[in-house]
C-alpha positions as a Markdown table, in Angstrom:
| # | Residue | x | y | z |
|---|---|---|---|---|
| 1 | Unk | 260.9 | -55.6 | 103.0 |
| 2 | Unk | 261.6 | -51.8 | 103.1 |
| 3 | Unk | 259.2 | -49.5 | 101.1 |
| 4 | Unk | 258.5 | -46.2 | 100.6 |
| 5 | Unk | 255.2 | -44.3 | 101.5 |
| 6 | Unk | 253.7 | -42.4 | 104.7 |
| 7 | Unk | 255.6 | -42.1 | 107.7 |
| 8 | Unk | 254.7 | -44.4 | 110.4 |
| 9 | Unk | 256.2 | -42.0 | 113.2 |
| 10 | Unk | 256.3 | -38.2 | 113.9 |
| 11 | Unk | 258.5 | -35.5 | 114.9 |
| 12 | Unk | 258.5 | -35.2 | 118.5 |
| 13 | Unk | 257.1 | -38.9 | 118.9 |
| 14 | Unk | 259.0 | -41.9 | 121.8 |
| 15 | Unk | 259.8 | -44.9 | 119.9 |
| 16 | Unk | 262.4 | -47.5 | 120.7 |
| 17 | Unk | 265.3 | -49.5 | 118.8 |
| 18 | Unk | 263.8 | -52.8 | 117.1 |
| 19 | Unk | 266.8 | -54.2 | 117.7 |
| 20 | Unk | 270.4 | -53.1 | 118.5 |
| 21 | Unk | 272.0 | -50.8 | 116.1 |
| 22 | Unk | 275.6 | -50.6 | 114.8 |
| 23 | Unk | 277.9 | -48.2 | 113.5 |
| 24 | Unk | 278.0 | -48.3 | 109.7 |
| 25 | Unk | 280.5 | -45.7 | 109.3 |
| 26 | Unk | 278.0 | -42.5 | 110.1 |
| 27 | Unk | 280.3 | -42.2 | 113.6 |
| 28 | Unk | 283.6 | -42.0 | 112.6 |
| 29 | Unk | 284.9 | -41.6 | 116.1 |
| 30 | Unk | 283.8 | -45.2 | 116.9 |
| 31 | Unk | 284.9 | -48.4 | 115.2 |
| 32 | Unk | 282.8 | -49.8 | 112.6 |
| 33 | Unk | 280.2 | -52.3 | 113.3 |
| 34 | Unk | 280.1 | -50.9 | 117.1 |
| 35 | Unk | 277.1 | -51.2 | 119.1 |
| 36 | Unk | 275.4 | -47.6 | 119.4 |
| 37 | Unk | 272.0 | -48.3 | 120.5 |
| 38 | Unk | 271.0 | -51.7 | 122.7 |
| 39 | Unk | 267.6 | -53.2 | 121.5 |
| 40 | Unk | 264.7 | -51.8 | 123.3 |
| 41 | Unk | 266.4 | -48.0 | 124.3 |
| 42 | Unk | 264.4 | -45.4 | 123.9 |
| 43 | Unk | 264.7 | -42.3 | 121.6 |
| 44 | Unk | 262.9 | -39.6 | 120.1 |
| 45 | Unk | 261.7 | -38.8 | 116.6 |
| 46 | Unk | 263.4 | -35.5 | 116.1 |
| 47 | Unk | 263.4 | -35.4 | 111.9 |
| 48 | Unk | 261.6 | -37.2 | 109.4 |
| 49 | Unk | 263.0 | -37.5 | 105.7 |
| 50 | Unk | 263.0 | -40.1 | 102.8 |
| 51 | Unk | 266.0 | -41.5 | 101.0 |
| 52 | Unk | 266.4 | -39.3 | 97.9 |
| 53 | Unk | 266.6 | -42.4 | 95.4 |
| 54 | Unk | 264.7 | -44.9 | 97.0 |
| 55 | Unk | 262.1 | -42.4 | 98.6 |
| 56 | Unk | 262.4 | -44.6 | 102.1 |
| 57 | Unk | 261.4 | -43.0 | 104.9 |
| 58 | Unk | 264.2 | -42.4 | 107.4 |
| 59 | Unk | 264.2 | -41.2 | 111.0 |
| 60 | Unk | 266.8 | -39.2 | 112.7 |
| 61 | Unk | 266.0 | -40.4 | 116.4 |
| 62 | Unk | 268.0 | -38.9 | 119.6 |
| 63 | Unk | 268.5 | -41.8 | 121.9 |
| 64 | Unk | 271.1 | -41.5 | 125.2 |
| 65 | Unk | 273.8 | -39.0 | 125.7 |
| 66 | Unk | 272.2 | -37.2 | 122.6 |
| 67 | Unk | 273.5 | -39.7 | 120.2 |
| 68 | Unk | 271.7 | -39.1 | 117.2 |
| 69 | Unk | 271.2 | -42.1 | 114.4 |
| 70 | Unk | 269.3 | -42.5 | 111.4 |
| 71 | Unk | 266.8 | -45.5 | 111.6 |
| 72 | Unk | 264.4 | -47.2 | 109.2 |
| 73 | Unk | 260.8 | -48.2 | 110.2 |
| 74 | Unk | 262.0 | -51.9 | 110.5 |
| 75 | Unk | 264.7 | -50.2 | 113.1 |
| 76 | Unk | 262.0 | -49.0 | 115.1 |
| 77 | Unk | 258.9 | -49.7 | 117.8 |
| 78 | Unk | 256.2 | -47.1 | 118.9 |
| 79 | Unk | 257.7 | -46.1 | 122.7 |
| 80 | Unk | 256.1 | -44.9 | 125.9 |
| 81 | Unk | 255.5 | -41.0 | 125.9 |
| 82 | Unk | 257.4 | -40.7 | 129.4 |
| 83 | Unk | 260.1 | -37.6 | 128.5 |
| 84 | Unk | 261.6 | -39.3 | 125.4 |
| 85 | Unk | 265.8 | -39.4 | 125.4 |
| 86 | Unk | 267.4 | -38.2 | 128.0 |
């Protein structure tokens, strides 16, 4: 169950995809439901917010080829601090 409160993650901090990620319409350039990030890639936190109505916290993270996506805790694992995303 998603909730709102504290960020478990920072700016600046290696995490990796939960699981894979898909498209949900936020790249319009690639088909819905497409496979952006593969489960265990690692990214970097590089902005923190929460969800204006539901006050959720949600993480911009930069994975691969700069491809930014917007993740929910659940979405996420702490990563190895080796040089982030690439």
């Amino acid at each position: 169950m998603m909730q709102a409160g504290i960020p478990q993650y920072a700016w600046g901090q290696c995490v990796q995809a939960a699981r894979d990620l898909y498209n949900d319409g936020s790249y319009p350039d690639q088909p819905l439901d497409a496979l952006l990030v593969r489960s265990g890639e690692a990214g970097e936190v590089v902005q923190v917010g929460q969800h204006a109505d539901s006050g959720l916290v949600i993480y911009m993270v930069e994975f691969a080829l700069h491809r930014v996506v917007g993740c929910f805790e659940q979405e996420l694992t702490p990563g190895q601090s080796n040089g982030g995303a690439q």
